[in-house]
DRENPA-3360 file (N, C-alpha, C; in nm, 2 decimals, always signed):
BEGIN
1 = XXXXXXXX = -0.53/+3.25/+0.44/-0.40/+3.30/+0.38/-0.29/+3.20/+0.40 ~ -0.30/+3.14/+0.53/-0.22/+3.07/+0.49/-0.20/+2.89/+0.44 ~ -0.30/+2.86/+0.38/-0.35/+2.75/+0.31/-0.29/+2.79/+0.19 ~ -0.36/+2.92/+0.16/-0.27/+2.96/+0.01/-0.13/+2.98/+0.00 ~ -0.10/+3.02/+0.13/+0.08/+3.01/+0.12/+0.16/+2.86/+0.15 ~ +0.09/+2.81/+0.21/+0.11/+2.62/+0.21/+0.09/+2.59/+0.08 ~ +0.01/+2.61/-0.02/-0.01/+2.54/-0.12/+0.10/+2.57/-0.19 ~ +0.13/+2.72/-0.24/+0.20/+2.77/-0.29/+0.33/+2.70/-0.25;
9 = XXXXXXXX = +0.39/+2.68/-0.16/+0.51/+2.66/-0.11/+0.54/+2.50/-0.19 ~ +0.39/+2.43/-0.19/+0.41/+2.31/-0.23/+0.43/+2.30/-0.36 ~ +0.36/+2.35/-0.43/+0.37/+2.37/-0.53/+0.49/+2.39/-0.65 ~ +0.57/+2.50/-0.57/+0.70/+2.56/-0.65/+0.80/+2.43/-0.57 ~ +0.80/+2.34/-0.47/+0.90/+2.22/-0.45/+0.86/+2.12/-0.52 ~ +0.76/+2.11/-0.55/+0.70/+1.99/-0.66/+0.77/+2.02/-0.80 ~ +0.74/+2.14/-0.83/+0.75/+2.17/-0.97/+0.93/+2.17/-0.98 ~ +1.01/+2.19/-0.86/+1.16/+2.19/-0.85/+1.22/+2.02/-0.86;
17 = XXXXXXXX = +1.12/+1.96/-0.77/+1.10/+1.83/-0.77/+1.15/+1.77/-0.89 ~ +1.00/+1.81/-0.99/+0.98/+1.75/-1.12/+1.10/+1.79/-1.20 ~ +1.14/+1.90/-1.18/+1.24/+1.96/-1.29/+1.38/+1.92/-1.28 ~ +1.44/+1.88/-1.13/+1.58/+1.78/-1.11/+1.58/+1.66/-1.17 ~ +1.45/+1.59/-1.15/+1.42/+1.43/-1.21/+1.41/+1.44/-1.33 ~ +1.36/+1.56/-1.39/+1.35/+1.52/-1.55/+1.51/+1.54/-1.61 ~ +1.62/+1.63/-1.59/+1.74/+1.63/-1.58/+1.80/+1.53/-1.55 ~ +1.79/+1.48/-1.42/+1.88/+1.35/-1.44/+1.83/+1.26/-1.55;
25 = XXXXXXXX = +1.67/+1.21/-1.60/+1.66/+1.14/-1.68/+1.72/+1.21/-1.80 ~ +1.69/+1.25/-1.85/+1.78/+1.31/-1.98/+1.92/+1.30/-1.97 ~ +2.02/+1.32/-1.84/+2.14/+1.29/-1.84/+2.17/+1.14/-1.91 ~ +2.09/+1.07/-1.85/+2.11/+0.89/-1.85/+2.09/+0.79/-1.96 ~ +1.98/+0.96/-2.09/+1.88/+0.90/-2.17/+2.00/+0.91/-2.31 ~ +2.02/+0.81/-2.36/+2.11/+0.87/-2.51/+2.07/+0.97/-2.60 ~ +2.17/+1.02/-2.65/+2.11/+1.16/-2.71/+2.07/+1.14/-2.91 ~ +1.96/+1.19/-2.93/+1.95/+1.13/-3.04/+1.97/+1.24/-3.11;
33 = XXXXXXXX = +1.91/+1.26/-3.27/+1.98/+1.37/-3.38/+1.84/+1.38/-3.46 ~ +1.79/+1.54/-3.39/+1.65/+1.55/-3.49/+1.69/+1.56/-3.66 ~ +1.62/+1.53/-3.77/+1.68/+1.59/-3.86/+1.53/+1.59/-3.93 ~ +1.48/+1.68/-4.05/+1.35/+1.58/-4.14/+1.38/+1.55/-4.24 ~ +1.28/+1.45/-4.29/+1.31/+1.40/-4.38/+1.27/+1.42/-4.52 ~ +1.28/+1.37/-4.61/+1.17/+1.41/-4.75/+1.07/+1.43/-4.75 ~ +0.97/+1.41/-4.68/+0.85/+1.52/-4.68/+0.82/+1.59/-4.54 ~ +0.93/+1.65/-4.51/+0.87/+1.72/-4.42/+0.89/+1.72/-4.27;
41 = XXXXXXXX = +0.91/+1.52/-4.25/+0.84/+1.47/-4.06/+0.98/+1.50/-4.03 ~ +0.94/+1.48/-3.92/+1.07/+1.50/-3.79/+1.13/+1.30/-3.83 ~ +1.24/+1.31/-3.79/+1.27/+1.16/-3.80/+1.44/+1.21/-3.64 ~ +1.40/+1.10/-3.59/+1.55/+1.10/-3.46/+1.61/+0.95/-3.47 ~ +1.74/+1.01/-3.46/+1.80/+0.86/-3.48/+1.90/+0.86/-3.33 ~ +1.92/+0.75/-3.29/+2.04/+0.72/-3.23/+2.15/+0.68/-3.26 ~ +2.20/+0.70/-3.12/+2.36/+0.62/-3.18/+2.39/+0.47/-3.17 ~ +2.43/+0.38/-3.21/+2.43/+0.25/-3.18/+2.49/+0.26/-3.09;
49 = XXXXXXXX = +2.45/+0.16/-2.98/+2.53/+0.07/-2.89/+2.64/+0.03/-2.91 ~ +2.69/+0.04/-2.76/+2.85/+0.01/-2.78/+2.89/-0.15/-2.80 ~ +2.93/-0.21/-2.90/+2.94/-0.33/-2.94/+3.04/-0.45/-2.84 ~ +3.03/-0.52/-2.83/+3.03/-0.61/-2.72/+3.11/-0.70/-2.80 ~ +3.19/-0.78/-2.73/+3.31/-0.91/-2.81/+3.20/-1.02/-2.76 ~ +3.25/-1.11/-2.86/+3.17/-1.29/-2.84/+3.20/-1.27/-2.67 ~ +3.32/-1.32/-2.64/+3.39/-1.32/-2.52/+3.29/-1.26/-2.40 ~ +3.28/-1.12/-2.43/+3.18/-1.04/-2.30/+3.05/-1.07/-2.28;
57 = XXXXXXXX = +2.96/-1.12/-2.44/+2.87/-1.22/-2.40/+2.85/-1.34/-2.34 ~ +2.92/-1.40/-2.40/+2.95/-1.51/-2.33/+3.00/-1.51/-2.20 ~ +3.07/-1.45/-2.14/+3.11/-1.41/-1.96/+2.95/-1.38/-1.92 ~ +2.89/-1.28/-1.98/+2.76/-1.23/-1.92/+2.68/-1.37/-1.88 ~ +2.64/-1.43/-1.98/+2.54/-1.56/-2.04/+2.64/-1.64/-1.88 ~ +2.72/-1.69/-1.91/+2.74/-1.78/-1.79/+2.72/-1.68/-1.63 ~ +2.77/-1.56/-1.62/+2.69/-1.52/-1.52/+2.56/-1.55/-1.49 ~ +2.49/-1.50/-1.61/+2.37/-1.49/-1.56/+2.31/-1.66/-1.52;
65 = XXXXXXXX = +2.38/-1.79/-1.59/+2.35/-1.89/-1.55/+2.33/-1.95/-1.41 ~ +2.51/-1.91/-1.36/+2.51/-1.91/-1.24/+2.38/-1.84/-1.10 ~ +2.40/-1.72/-1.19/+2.29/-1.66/-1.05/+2.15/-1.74/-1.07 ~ +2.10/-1.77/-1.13/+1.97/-1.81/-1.22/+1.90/-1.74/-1.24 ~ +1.94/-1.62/-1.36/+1.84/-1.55/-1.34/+1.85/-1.57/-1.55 ~ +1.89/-1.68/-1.59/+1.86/-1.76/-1.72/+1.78/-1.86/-1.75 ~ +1.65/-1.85/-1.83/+1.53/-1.91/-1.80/+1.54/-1.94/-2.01 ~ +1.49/-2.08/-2.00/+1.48/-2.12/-2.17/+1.32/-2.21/-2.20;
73 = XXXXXXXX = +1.27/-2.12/-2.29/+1.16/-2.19/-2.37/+1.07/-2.17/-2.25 ~ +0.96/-2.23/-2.22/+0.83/-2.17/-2.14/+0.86/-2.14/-1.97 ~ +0.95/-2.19/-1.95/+1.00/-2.15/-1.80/+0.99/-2.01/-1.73 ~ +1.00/-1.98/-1.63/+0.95/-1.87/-1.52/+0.99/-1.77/-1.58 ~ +0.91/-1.70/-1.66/+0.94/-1.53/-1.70/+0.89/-1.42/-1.64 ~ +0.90/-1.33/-1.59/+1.07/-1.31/-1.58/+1.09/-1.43/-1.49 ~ +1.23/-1.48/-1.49/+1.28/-1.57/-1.38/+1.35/-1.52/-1.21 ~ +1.30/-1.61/-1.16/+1.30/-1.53/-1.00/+1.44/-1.52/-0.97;
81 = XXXXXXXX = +1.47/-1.41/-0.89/+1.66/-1.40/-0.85/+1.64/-1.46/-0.73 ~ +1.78/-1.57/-0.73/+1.76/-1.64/-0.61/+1.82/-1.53/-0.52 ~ +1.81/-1.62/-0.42/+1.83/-1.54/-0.25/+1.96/-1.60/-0.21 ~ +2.02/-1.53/-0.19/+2.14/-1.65/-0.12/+2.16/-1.60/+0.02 ~ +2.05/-1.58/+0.11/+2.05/-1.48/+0.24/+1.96/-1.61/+0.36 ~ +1.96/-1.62/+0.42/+1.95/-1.73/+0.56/+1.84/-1.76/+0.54 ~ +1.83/-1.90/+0.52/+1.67/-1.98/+0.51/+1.63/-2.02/+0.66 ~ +1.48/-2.02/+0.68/+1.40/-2.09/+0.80/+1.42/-2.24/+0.83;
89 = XXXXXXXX = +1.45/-2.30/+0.90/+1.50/-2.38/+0.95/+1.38/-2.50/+0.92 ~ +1.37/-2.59/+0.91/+1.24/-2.69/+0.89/+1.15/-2.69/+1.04 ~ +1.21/-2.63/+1.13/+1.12/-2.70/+1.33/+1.06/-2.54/+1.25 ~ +1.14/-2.42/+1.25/+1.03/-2.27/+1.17/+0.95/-2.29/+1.10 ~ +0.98/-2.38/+0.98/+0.83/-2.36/+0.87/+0.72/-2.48/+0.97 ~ +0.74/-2.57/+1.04/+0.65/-2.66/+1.11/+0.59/-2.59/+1.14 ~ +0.67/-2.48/+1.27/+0.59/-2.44/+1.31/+0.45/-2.32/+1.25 ~ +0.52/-2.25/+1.19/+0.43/-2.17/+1.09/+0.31/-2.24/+1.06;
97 = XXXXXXXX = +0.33/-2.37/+1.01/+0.18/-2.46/+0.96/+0.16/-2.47/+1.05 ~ +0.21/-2.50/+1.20/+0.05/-2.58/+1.31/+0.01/-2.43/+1.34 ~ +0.09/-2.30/+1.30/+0.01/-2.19/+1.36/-0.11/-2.18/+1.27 ~ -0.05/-2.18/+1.14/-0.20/-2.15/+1.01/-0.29/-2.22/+1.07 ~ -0.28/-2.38/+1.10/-0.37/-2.46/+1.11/-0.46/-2.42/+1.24 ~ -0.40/-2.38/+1.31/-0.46/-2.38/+1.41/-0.56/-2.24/+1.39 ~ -0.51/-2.12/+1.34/-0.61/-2.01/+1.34/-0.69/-2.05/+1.18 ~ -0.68/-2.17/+1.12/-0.76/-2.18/+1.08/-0.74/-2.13/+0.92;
105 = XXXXXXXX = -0.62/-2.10/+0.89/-0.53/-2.05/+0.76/-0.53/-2.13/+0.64 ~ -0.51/-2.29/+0.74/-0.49/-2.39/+0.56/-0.64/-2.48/+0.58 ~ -0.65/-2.52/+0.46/-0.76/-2.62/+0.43/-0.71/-2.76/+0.43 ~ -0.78/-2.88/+0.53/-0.72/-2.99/+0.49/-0.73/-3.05/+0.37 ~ -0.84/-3.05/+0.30/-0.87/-3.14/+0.19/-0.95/-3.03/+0.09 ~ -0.99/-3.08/-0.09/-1.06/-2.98/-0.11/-1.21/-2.97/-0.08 ~ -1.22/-3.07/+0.00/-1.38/-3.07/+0.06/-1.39/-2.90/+0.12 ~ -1.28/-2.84/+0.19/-1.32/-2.77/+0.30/-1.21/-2.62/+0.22;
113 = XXXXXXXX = -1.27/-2.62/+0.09/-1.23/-2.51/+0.02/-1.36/-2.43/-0.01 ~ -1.33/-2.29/+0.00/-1.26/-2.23/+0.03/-1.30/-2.27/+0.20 ~ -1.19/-2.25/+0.26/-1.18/-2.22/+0.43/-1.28/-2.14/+0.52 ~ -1.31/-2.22/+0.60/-1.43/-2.12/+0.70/-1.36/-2.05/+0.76 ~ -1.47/-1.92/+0.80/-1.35/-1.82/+0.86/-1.38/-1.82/+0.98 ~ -1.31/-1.78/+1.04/-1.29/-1.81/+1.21/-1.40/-1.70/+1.29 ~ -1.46/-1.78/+1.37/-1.51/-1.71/+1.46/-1.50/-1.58/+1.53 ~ -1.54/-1.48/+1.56/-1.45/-1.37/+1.61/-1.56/-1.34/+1.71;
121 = XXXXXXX = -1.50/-1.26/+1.80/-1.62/-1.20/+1.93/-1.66/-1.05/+1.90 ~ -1.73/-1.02/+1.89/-1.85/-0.87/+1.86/-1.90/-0.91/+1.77 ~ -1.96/-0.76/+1.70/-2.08/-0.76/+1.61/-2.03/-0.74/+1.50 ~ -2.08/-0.79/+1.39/-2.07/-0.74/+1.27/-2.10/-0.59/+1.25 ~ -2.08/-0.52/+1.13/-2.10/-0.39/+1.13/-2.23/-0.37/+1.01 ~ -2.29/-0.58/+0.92/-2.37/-0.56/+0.83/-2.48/-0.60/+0.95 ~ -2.63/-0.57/+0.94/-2.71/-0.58/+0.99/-2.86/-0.64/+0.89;
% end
């Protein structure tokens, strides 16, 4: 009995769940205008977008330059957002590689691709 009232319980907060989120999307979603058409179908239209001056594009476009997140012709799509938040120091990333190196992480050459894997102590679990 009371599995069924756990489920239950879950059930009507899921379904409450679902029914807030589909409301706010519909808040956020533009409202379109069913109407039909000459034979019959449903046809929806929207409203156009709010039109933009040369000017606001152009502000946007050099933003987006600045940050780099403006990429042209075969370059990094989508393009990566830089970080502008505290880099590792170069003695950090060293270290990082003599740790790989040492547990055996990087390959020195491609002779020794892919990488042997490291030794471990117990048994395997294939037999």
């Amino acid at each position: 009995m009371k599995t069924l009232t756990a489920t239950l319980l879950l059930c009507a907060g899921l379904t409450a769940f679902g029914a807030a989120q589909a409301q706010q999307v519909q808040s956020t979603a533009p409202t379109g205008t069913y109407k039909r058409d000459l034979y019959g179908d449903w046809r929806v239209s929207y409203p156009a977008p709010k039109a933009e001056t040369s000017a606001q594009v152009s502000s946007e476009l050099a933003q987006s330059k600045t940050n780099g997140q403006y990429t042209f012709g075969e370059e990094d799509y989508p393009p990566a957002i830089a970080t502008n938040g505290a880099t590792e120091s170069r003695a950090q990333v060293e270290q990082e590689l003599q740790t790989a190196e040492m547990q055996g992480q990087m390959a020195s050459d491609q002779e020794s691709y892919p990488p042997t894997p490291m030794a471990h102590s117990g048994t395997s679990a294939l037999q």
